[in-house]
C-alpha positions, -999 to +999 in steps of 0.1 A: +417-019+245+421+007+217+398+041+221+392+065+203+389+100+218+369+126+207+369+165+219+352+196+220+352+228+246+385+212+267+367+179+274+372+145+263+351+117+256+364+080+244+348+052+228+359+020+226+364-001+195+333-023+205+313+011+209+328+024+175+322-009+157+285-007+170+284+024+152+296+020+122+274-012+120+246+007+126+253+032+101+263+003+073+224-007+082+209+027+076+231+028+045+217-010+031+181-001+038+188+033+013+209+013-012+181-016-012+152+012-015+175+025-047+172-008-062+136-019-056+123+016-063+104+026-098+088+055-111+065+068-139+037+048-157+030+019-127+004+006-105+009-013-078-002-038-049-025-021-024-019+016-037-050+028-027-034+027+011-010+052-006-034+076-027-057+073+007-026+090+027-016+113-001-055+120-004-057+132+034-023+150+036-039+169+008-066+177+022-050+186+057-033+215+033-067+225+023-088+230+051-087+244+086-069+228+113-101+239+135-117+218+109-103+184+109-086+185+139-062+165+124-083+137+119-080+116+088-103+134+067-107+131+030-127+160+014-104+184+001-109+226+008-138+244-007-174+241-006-175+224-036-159+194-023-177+184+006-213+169+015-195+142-009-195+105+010-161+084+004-163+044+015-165+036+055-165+074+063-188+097+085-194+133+080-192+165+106-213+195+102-196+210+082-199+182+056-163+171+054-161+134+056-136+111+080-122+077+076-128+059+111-112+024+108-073+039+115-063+066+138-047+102+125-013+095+140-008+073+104-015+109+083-005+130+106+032+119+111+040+118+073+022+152+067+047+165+092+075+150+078+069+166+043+065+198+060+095+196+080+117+189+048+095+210+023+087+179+001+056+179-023+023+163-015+036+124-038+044+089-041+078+097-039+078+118-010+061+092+008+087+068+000+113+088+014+088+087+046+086+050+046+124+045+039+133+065+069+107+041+085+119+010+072+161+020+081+149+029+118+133-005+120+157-025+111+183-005+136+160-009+159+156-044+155+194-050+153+195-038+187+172-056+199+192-087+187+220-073+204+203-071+237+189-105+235+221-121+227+247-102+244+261-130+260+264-154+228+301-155+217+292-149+180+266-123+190+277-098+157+274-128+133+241-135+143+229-104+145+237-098+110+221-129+097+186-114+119+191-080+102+198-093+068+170-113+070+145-084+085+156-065+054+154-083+028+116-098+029+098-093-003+066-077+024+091-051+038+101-043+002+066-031-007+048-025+023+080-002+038+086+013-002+059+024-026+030+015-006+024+034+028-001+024+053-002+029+091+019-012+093+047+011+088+045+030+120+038-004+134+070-015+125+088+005+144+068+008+174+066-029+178+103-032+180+102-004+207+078-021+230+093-054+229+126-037+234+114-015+263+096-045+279+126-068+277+145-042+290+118-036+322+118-069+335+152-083+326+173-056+343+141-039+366+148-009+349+128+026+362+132+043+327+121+011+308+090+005+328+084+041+321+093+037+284+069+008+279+035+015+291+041+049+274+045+030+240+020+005+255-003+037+256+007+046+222+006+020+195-032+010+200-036+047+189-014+040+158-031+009+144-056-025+159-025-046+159-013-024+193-048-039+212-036-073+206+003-067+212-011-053+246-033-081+254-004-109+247+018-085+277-007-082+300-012-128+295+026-128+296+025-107+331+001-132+344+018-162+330+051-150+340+046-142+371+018-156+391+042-186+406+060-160+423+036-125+433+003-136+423-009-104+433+019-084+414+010-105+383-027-094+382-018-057+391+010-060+360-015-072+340-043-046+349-023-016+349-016-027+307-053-034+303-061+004+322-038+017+295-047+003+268-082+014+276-073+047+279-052+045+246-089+039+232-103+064+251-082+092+233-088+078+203-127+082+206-127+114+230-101+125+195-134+118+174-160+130+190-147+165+189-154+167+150-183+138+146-216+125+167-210+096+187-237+075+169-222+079+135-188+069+153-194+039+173-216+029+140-188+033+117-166+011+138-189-017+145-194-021+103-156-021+096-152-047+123-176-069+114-166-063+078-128-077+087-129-097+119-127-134+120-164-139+114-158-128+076-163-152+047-123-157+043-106-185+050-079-187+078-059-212+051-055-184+027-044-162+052-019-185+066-003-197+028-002-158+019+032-156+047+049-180+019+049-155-008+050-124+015+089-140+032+098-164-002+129-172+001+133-170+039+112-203+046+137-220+022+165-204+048+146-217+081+137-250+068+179-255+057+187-242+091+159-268+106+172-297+089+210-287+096+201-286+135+184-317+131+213-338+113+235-324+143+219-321+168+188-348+169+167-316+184+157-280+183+164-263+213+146-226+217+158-210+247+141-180+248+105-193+246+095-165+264+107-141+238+093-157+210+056-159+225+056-120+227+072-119+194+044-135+182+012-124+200+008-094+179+002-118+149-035-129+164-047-095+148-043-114+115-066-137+121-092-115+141-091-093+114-084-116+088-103-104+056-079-073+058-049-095+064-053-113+032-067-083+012-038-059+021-004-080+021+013-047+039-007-060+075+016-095+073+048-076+078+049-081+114+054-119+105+086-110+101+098-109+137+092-142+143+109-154+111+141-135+117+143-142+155+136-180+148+162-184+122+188-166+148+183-190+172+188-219+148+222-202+137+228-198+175+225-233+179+247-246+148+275-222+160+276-232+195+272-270+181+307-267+160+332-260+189+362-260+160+346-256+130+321-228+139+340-209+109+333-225+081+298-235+098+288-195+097+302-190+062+280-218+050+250-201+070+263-163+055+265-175+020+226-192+019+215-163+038+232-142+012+215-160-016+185-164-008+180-128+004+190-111-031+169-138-042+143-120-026+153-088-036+153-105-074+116-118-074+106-086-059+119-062-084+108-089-116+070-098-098+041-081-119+020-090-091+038-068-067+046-037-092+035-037-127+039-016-158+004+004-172+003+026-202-024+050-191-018+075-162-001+105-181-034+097-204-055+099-177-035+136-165-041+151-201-085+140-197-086+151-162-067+189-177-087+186-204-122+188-180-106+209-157-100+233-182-134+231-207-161+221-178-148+233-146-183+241-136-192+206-130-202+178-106-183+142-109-190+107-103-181+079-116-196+043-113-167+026-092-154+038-060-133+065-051-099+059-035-076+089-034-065+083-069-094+105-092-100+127-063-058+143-066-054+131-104-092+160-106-082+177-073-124+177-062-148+156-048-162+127-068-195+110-058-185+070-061-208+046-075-233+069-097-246+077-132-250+106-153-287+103-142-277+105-104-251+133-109-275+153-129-298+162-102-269+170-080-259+191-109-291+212-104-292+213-067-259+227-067-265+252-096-237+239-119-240+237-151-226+202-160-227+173-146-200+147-159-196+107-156-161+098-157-157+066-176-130+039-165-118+005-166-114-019-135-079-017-121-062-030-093-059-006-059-086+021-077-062+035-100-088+031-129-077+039-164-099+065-177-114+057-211-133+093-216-168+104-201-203+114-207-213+153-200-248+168-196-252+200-207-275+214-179-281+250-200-290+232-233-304+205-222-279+183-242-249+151-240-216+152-251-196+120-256-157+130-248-137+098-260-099+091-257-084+078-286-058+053-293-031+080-304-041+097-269-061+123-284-094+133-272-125+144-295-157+153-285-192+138-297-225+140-300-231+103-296-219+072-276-200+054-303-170+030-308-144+046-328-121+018-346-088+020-367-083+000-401-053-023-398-019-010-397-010-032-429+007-020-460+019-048-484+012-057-522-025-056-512-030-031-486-019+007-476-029+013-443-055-012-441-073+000-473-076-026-503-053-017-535-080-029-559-116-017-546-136-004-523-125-031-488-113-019-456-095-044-432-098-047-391-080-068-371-104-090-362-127-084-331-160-100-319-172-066-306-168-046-339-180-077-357-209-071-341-213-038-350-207-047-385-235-066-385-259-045-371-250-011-389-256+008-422-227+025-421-189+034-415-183+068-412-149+091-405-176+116-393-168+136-424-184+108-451-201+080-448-199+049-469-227+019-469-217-014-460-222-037-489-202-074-474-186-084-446-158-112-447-140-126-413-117-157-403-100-157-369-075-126-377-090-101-401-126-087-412-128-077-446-155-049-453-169-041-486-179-005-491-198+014-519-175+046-531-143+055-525-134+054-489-097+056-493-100+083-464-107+063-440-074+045-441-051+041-407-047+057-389-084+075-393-109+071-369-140+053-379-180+047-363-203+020-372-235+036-376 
């Protein structure tokens, strides 16, 4: 056997090709999960699937930076530092005396972990940064993983081959694209540790091994603490300890089985002794009970949706299983799993999906753990064709490798070309230059807006803002507070509360008077004194037109518009704010609205702005 020896200090050590091939492979994986998260990854003007999970994280790493550990405790708070900023309420949160507010349905170890990292390696408080988190994540995972393929099929002759199959396919699943890349939610943690405790358990009661038994009910203590998932995972152990064993040691089976339900409590019991050192108990145990009852099974959702949401979350991998299903089938006339055992543990942990259901189908990151059971089930079907071919298990596997190859960058394909995953938006360096332009001109201000607050407006304004209110409601908090204006940020509905800001409405609380700040269509912003639409004549220039205005008289041209139509209609006027000009006849088909105006109004030709008054 060939080794290779490596020295240091006057002692040798030698590893063995297997133990160097190991290696290597391990390090080609880490490499493929950074060269995949290369590809998939874009920048700049986007919104995204479920990016209020990320903006959320960003929001409280933020505001870890901001206030006093004796504060927050590290909890997963969400009102950033300064007095300003708190006494401000923020979805399913409760508040502590000192009026900062806490999100209660996930535990702090999903914040804390990334704020550490981005400490650690002196990163910036961003989307990108936060990728880097979940692509170290996402490599360890799928190492971990490997491994765990490794363990489970040591004995299989063509152990490598399937292992790279299960690894290729744990990569490359349009769910681990997004919900281990741009978006970042607690799932990710999950990822790993699930790997862990099934790998620590397997290793406990297949080889009785001291360290593993010590390894698992650590983790066992742990991941409940991370996210719900870990309650369930437990629970399918503690059955699996009873099933398992209560043939042999009845009475070994039930103390197996207690001992995980004694730590699982006490994983629970941290969690709330962890929040009741910042927040009452009553506004705790309140707070939990809503959020349950808001997701669990008993929600309006159907369990069909949930279930045909796994199609588009793996894509191309059913096709893979159901080819490797049929090609056992032709051969074999069966489908033999031998390790039942494994695959019920596997699977266990998927049951929080359909207790908590609603957020299974509303955040597509929480489906990830599908993914185990996918990749381990198509293993053991390539298992089964390869032992099947005695002489032609060669050409069986590069069949098997070339499919799996396909329909993986297939994968990685739809991913990177799905709008409904990652799409383009036109707006967020517009909403930067409104949120400067307050900052800078009414700094001595209260927000709201009237839509709910995710992250997003709070770091794009770096301040509280009161969700769902008016300029009437924010007024009065305007006066309690002593601040002089009192704004209502105005936005359009988008996806994951990344809202494209459209201007807003300020109340003067000294004179008694309302501004109207409005973004234009060239991205400029003007200030008026009253709530109008603002409109552009056609960009047209031809034998008739220049710039929309009429070569022969007095007509402007739209583009045509029910809205402005409308307006038309019911005004007297169209104004540039400098002049106005009275509307004398109005003439629309399906594309353009021809308006006839007394005077010369050749100033009012694109790209001026225009009112209807």
């Amino acid at each position: 056997m060939m080794r290779l020896a490596f020295g240091g200090g006057g002692r040798w050590r030698c590893l063995s090709k297997n133990q160097a091939f190991t290696g290597l492979f391990y390090v080609g994986i880490i490499l493929m999960v950074i060269m995949v998260s290369i590809i998939k990854f874009r920048g700049g003007e986007i919104n995204y699937l479920d990016s209020d999970a990320t903006w959320h994280t960003l929001l409280t790493m933020q505001a870890y930076d901001e206030t006093p550990i004796s504060q927050h405790k590290f909890l997963p708070i969400v009102s950033l530092g300064g007095v300003d900023n708190k006494g401000i309420s923020w979805g399913a949160t409760i508040p502590d005396k000192e009026g900062n507010f806490y999100y209660t349905s996930f535990s702090p170890a999903g914040f804390v972990l990334p704020y550490l990292f981005i400490k650690v390696f002196r990163l910036p408080i961003n989307e990108k940064s936060l990728y880097y988190f979940n692509t170290l994540l996402f490599a360890i995972s799928a190492v971990l993983w490997a491994f765990f393929l490794k363990t489970i099929y040591k004995s299989e002759k063509w152990r490598r081959h399937i292992i790279c199959i299960g690894v290729l396919t744990y990569i490359f699943s349009p769910e681990l694209f997004h919900g281990m890349g741009i978006v970042y939610w607690h799932q990710s943690i999950m990822q790993v540790m699930l790997i862990a405790q099934f790998l620590t358990y397997y290793q406990y009661k297949t080889k009785n091994s001291k360290k593993g038994k010590i390894a698992f009910y650590l983790i066992t203590l742990i991941i409940p603490y991370i996210e719900w998932t870990g309650y369930v995972a437990n629970l399918g152990f503690a059955l699996f300890e009873l099933g398992s064993d209560w043939k042999f040691d009845l009475k070994r089976a039930w103390k197996n089985a207690i001992v995980i339900g004694a730590i699982t409590a006490a994983s629970f019991g941290l969690f709330t002794v962890h929040y009741l050192s910042v927040v009452a108990a009553s506004d705790f145990f309140l707070a939990l009970k809503n959020r349950f009852f808001a997701r669990n099974i008993a929600s309006s959702t159907l369990l069909t949706d949930v279930f045909g949401s796994y199609l588009k979350s793996f894509l191309l991998l059913w096709i893979l299983l159901f080819f490797l299903i049929i090609w056992n089938i032709i051969k074999n006339e069966k489908i033999e799993l031998k390790n039942k055992c494994i695959l019920f543990v596997l699977a266990f942990p998927l049951l929080e999906n359909v207790v908590m259901k609603e957020h299974a189908l509303s955040y597509s990151y929480d489906r990830m753990k599908m993914v185990f059971i996918l990749s381990y089930l198509i293993c053991e079907l390539v298992a089964q064709i390869l032992v099947s071919y005695e002489k032609r298990n060669k050409a069986a596997f590069i069949i098997i490798a070339i499919v799996t190859v396909i329909c993986c960058f297939g994968n990685l394909n739809y991913y990177r070309k799905d709008s409904k995953y990652i799409w383009d938006i036109t707006y967020r360096e517009t909403n930067k230059k409104i949120s400067e332009y307050i900052n800078q001109n009414y700094w001595n201000s209260v927000l709201t807006t009237n839509a709910s607050v995710r992250g997003y407006l709070n770091l794009l304004f770096n301040r509280g803002i009161y969700e769902w209110g008016d300029i009437d409601s924010v007024r009065d908090i305007a006066l309690q507070k002593g601040k002089r204006y009192a704004i209502e940020l105005k936005t359009l509905d988008a996806p994951g509360n990344m809202y494209q800001l459209t201007g807003a409405i300020v109340y003067d609380v000294a004179v008694d008077k309302f501004i109207y700040i409005k973004l234009r269509n060239d991205g400029t912003i003007v200030e008026l004194n009253n709530d109008v639409e603002e409109y552009n004549l056609a960009d047209l220039t031809d034998e008739n037109w220049t710039s929309g205005y009429s070569n022969v008289g007095n007509v402007l041209l739209f583009y045509y518009e029910e809205e402005l139509l409308n307006n038309l209609r019911n005004g007297t006027f169209v104004s540039t704010g400098e002049r106005q000009f009275t509307i004398q006849d109005i003439k629309y088909d399906s594309q353009w609205i021809e308006v006839t105006v007394e005077g010369d109004a050749s100033s009012c030709k694109y790209p001026a702005y225009i009112s209807i008054q």
